[in-house]
N, CA, C and O of each residue as an XYZ file, in Angstrom:
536
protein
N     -38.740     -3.752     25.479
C     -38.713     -2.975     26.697
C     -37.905     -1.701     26.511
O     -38.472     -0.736     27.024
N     -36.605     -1.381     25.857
C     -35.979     -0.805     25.684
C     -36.632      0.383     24.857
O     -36.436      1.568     25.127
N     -37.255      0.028     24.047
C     -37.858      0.943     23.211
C     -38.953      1.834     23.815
O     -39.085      3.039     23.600
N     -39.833      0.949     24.720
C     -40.602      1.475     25.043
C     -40.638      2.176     26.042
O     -41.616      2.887     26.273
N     -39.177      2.105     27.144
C     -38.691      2.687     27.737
C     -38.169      4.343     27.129
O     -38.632      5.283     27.774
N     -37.591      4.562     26.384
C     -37.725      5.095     25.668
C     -38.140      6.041     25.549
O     -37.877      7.165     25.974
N     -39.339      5.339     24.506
C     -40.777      6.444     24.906
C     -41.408      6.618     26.025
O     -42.551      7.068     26.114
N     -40.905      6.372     26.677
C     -41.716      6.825     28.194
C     -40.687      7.963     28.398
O     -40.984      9.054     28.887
N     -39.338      7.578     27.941
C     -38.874      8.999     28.578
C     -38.482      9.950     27.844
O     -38.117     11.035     28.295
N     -38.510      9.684     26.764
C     -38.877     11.153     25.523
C     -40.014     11.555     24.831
O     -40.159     12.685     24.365
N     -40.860     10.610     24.750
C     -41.901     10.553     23.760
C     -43.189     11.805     24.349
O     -43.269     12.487     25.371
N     -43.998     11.669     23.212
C     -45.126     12.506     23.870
C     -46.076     11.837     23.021
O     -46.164     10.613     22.937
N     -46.882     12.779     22.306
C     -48.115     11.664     21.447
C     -49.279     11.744     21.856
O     -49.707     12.837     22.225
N     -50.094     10.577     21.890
C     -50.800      9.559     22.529
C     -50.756      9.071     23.975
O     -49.704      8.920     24.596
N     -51.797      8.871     24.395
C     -51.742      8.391     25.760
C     -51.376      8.795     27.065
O     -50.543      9.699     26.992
N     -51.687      8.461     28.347
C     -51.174      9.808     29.277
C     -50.044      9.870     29.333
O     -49.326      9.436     28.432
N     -49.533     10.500     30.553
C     -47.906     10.797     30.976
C     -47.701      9.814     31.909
O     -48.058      9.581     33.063
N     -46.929      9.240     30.952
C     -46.066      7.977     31.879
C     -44.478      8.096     32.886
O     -43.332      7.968     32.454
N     -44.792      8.297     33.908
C     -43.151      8.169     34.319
C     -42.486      7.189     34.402
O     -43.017      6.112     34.671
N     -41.031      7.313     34.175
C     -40.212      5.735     34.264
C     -40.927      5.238     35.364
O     -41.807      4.463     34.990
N     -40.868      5.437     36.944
C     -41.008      5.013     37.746
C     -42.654      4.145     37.389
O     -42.851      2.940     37.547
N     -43.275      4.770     37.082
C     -44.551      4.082     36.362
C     -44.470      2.979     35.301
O     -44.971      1.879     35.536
N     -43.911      3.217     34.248
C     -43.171      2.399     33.480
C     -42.934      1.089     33.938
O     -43.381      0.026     33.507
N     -42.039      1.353     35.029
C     -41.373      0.227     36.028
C     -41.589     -0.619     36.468
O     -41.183     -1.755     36.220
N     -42.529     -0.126     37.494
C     -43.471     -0.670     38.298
C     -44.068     -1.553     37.017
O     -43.578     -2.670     36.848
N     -44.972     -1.153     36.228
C     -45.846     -1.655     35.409
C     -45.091     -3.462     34.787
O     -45.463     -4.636     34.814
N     -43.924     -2.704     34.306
C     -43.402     -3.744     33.859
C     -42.843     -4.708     34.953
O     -42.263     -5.744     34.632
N     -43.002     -4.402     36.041
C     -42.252     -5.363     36.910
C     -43.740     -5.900     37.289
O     -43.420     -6.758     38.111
N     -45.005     -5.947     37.231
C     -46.613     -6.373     37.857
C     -46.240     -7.318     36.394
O     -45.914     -8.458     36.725
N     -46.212     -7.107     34.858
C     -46.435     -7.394     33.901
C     -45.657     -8.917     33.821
O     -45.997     -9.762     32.993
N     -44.827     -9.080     34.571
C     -43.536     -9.955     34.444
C     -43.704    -10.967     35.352
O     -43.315    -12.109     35.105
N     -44.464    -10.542     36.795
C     -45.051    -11.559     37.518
C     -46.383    -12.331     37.000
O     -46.581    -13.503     37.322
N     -47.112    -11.742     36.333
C     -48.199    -11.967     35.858
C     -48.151    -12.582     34.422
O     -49.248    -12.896     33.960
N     -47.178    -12.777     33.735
C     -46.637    -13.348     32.467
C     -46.015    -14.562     32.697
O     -46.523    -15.635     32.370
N     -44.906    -14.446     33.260
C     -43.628    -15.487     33.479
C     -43.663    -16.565     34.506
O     -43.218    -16.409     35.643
N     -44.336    -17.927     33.965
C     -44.671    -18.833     34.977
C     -43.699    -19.396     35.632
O     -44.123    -19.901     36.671
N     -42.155    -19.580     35.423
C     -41.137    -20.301     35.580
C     -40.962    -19.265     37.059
O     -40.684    -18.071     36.944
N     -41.082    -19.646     37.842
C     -40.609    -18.288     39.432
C     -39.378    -18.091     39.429
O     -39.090    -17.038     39.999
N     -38.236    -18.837     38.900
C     -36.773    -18.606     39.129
C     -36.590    -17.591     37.990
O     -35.978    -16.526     38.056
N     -37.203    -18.092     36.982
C     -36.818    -16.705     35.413
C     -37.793    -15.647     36.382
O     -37.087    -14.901     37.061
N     -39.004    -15.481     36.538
C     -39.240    -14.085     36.811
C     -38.658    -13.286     38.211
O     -38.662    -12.111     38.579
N     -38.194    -14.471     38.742
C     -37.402    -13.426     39.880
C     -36.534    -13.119     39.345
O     -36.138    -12.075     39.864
N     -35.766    -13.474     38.341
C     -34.554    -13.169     38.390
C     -34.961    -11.318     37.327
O     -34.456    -10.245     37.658
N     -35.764    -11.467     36.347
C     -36.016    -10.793     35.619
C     -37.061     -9.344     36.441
O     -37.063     -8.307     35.777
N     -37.641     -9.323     37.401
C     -37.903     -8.685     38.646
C     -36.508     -8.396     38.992
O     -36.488     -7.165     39.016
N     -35.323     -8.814     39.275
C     -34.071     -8.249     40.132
C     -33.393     -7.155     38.788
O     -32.717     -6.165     39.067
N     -33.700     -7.529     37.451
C     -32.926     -6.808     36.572
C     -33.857     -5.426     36.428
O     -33.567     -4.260     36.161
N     -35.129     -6.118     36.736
C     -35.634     -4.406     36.605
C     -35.488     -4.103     37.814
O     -34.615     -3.274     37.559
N     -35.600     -4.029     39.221
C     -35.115     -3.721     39.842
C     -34.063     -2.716     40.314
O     -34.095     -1.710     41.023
N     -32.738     -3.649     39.372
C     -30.875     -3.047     39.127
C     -31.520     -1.878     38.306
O     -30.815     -0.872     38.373
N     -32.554     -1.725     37.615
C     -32.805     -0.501     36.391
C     -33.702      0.773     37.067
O     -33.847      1.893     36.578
N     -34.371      0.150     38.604
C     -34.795      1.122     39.055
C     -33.638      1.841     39.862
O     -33.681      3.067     39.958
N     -32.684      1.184     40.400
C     -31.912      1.862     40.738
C     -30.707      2.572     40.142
O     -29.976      3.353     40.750
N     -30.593      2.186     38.830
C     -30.095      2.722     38.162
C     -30.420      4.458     38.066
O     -29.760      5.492     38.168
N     -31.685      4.119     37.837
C     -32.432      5.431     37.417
C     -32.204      6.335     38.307
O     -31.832      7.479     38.047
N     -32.459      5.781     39.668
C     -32.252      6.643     40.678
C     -31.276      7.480     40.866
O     -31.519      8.648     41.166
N     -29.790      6.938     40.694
C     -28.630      7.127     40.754
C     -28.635      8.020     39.816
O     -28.262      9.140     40.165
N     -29.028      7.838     38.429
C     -29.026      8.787     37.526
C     -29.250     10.044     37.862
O     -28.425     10.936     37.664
N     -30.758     10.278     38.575
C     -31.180     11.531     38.855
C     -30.129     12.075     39.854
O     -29.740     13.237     39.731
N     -29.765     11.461     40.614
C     -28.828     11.601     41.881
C     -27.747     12.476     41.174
O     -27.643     13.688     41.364
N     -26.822     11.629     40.203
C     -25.475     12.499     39.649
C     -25.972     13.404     38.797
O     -25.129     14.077     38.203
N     -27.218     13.634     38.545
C     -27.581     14.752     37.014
C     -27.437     15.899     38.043
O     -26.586     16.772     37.871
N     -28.192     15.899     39.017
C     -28.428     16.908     40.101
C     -26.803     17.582     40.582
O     -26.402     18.742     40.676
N     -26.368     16.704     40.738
C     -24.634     16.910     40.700
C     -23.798     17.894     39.579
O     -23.307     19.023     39.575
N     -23.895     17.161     38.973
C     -23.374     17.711     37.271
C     -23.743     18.784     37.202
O     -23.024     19.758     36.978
N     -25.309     18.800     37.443
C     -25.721     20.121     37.114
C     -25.316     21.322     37.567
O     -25.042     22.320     36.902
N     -25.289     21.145     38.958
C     -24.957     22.102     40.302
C     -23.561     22.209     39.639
O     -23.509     23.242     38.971
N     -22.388     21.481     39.594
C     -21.082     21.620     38.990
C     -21.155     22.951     37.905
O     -20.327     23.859     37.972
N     -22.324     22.933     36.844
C     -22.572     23.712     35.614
C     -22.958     24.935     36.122
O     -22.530     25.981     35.633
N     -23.733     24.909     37.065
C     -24.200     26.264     37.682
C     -23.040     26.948     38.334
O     -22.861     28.164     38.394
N     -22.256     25.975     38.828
C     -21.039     27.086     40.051
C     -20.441     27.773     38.727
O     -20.400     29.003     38.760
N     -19.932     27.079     37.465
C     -18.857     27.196     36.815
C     -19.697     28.633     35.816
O     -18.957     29.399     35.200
N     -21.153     28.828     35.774
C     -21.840     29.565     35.081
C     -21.952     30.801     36.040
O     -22.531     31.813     35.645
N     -21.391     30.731     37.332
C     -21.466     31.681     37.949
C     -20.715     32.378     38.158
O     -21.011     33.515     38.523
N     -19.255     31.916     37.988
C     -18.034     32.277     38.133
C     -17.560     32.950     36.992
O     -17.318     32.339     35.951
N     -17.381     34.393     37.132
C     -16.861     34.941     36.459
C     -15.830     34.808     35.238
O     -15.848     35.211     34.075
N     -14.722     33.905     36.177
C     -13.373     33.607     35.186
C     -13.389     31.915     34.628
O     -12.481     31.209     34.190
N     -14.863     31.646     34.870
C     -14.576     30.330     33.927
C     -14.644     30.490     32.297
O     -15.431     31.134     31.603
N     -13.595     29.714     31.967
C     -13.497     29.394     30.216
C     -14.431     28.550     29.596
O     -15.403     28.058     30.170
N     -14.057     28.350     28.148
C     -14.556     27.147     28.002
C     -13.920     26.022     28.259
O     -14.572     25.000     28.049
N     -12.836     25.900     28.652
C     -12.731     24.458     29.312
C     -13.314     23.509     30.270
O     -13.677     22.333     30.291
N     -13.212     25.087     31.486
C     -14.754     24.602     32.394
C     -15.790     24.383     32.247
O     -16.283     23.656     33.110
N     -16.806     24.908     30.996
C     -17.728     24.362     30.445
C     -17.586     23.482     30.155
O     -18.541     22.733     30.360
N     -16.599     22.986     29.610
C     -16.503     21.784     28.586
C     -16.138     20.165     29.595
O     -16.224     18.952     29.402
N     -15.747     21.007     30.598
C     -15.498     19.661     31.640
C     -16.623     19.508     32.728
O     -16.636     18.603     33.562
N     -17.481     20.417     32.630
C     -18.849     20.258     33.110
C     -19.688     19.375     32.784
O     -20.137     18.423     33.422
N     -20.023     20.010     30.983
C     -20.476     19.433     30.090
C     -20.481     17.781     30.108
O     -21.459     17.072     30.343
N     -19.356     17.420     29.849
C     -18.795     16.161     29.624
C     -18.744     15.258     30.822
O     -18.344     14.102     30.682
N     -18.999     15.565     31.606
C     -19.286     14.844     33.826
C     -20.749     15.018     32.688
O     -20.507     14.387     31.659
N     -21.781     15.520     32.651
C     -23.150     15.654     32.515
C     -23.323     14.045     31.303
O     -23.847     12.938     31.434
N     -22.730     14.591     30.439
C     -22.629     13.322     28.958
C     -22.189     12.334     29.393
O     -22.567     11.310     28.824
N     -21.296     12.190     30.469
C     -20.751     10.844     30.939
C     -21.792     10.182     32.232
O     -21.414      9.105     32.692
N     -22.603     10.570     32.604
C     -23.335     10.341     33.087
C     -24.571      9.687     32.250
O     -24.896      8.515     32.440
N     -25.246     10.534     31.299
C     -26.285      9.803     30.757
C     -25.887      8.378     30.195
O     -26.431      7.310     30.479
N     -24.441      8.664     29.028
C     -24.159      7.497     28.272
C     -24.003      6.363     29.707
O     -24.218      5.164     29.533
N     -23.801      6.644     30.426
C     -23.360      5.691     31.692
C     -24.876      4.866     32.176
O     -24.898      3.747     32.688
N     -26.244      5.817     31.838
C     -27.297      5.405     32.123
C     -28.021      4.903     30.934
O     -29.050      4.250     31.107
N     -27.457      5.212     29.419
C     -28.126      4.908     28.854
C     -27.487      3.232     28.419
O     -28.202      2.459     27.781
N     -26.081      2.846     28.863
C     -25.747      1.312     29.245
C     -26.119      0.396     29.682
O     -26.186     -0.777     29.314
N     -26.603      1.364     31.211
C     -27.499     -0.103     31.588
C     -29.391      0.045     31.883
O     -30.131     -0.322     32.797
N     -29.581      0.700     30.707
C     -30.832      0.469     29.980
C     -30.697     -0.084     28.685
O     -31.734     -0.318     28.065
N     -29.830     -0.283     28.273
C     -29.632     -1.189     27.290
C     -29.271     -2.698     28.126
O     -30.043     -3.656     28.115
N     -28.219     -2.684     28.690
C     -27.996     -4.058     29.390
C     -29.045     -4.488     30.207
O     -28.988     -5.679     30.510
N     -29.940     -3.879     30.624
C     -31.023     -4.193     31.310
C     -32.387     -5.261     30.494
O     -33.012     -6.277     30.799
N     -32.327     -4.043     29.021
C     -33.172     -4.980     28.081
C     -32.340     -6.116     27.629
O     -33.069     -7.074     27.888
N     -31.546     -6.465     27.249
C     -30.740     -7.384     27.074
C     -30.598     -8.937     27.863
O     -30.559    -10.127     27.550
N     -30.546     -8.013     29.178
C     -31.108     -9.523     30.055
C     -32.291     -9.936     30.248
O     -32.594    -11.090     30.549
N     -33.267     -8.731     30.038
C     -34.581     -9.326     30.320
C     -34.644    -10.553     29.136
O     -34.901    -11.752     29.246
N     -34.223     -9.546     27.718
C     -34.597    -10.477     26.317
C     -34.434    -12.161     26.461
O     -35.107    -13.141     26.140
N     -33.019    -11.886     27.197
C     -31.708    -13.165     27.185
C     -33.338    -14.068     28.213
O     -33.884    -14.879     27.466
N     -33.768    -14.017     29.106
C     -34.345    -14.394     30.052
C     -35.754    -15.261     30.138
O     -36.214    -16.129     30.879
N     -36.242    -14.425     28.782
C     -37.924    -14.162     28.332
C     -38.217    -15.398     27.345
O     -37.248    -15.492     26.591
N     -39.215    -16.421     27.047
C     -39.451    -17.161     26.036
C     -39.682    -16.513     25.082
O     -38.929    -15.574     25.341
N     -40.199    -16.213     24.022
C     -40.483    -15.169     22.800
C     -42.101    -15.146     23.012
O     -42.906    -14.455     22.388
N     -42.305    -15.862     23.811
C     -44.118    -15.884     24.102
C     -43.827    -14.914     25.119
O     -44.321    -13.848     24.750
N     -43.265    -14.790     26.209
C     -43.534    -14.252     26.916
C     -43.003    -12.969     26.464
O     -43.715    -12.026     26.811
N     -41.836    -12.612     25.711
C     -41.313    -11.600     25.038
C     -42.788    -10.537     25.288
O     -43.237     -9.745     26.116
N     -43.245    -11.336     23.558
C     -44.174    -10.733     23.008
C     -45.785    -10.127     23.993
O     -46.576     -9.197     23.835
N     -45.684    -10.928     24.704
C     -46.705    -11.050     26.179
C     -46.212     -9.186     26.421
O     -46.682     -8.072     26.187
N     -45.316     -9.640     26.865
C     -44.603     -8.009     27.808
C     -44.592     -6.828     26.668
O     -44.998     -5.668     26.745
N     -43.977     -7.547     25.571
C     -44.196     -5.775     25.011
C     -45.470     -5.485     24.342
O     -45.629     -4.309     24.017
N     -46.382     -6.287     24.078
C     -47.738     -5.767     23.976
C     -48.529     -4.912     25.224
O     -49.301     -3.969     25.048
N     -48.080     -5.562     26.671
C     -48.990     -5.321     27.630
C     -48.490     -4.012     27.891
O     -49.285     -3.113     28.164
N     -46.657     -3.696     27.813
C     -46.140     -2.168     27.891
C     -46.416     -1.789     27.049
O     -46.528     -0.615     27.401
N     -46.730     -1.805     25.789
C     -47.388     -0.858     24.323
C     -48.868     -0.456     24.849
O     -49.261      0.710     24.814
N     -49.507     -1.330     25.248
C     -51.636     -0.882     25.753
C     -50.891      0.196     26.726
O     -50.849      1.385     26.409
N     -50.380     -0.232     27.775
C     -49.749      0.622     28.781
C     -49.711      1.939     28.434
O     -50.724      2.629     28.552
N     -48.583      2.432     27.982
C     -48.043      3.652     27.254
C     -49.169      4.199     26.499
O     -49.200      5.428     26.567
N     -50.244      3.598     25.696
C     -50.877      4.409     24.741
C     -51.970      4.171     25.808
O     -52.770      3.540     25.117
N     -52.478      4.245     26.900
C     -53.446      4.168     28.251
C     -54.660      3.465     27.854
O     -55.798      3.843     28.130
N     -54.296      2.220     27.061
C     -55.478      1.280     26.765
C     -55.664      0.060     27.988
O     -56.517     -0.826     27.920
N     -54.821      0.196     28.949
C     -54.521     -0.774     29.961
C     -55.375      0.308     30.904
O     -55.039      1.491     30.956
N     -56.633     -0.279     31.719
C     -57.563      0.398     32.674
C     -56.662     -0.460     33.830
O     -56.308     -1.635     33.737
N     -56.373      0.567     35.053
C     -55.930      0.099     36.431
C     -54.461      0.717     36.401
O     -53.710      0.571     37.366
């Protein structure tokens, strides 16, 4: 998941344009439709879930950070320190998002039989390269 997350949000290539939020969704239909145990896939539905809102939040403080970078790019008498403490609110933010997209795959993994593993990241691999019709 992690990986292919990923490539959804750097990659280019092959296949259409995937947004996380697409991504998401996908993998959260993929997980009901895989995972027969209802207590593992709810629970694994709530972690992607925590990851959609993660994301959200993300965009939320980038928008922040950013605006922070713009006042300080506007202002005449900023140094580089002010850049640099801009900068670094911006970097502390991603690494902050790129945690719990890692902890996110982590619990799904922790969660998943290796059948069903393999189930999910095939069906997000067709996904991503738009061999999945619907």
């Amino acid at each position: 998941m992690l990986i292919a997350l990923y490539l959804v949000l750097f990659g280019g290539g092959a296949g259409p344009a995937v947004t996380v939020d697409m991504f998401l969704a996908e993998t959260k239909t993929a997980v009901i439709q895989i995972v027969e145990d209802v207590d593992r896939e709810q629970r694994v539905v709530n972690v992607i879930e925590d990851l959609e809102k993660s994301v959200t939040d993300y965009r939320e403080q980038r928008v922040e950070a950013s605006k922070v970078l713009e006042r300080v790019d506007a202002e005449y008498s900023s140094g580089s320190d002010d850049y640099m403490k801009a900068l670094q609110a911006l970097e502390k933010e991603w690494l902050d998002f790129e945690f719990e997209v890692a902890k996110s795959h982590i619990e799904v993994n922790n969660l998943l039989t290796d059948n069903e593993w393999d189930q999910l990241f095939d069906r997000l691999k067709e996904y991503r390269m738009g061999k999945k019709e619907g």
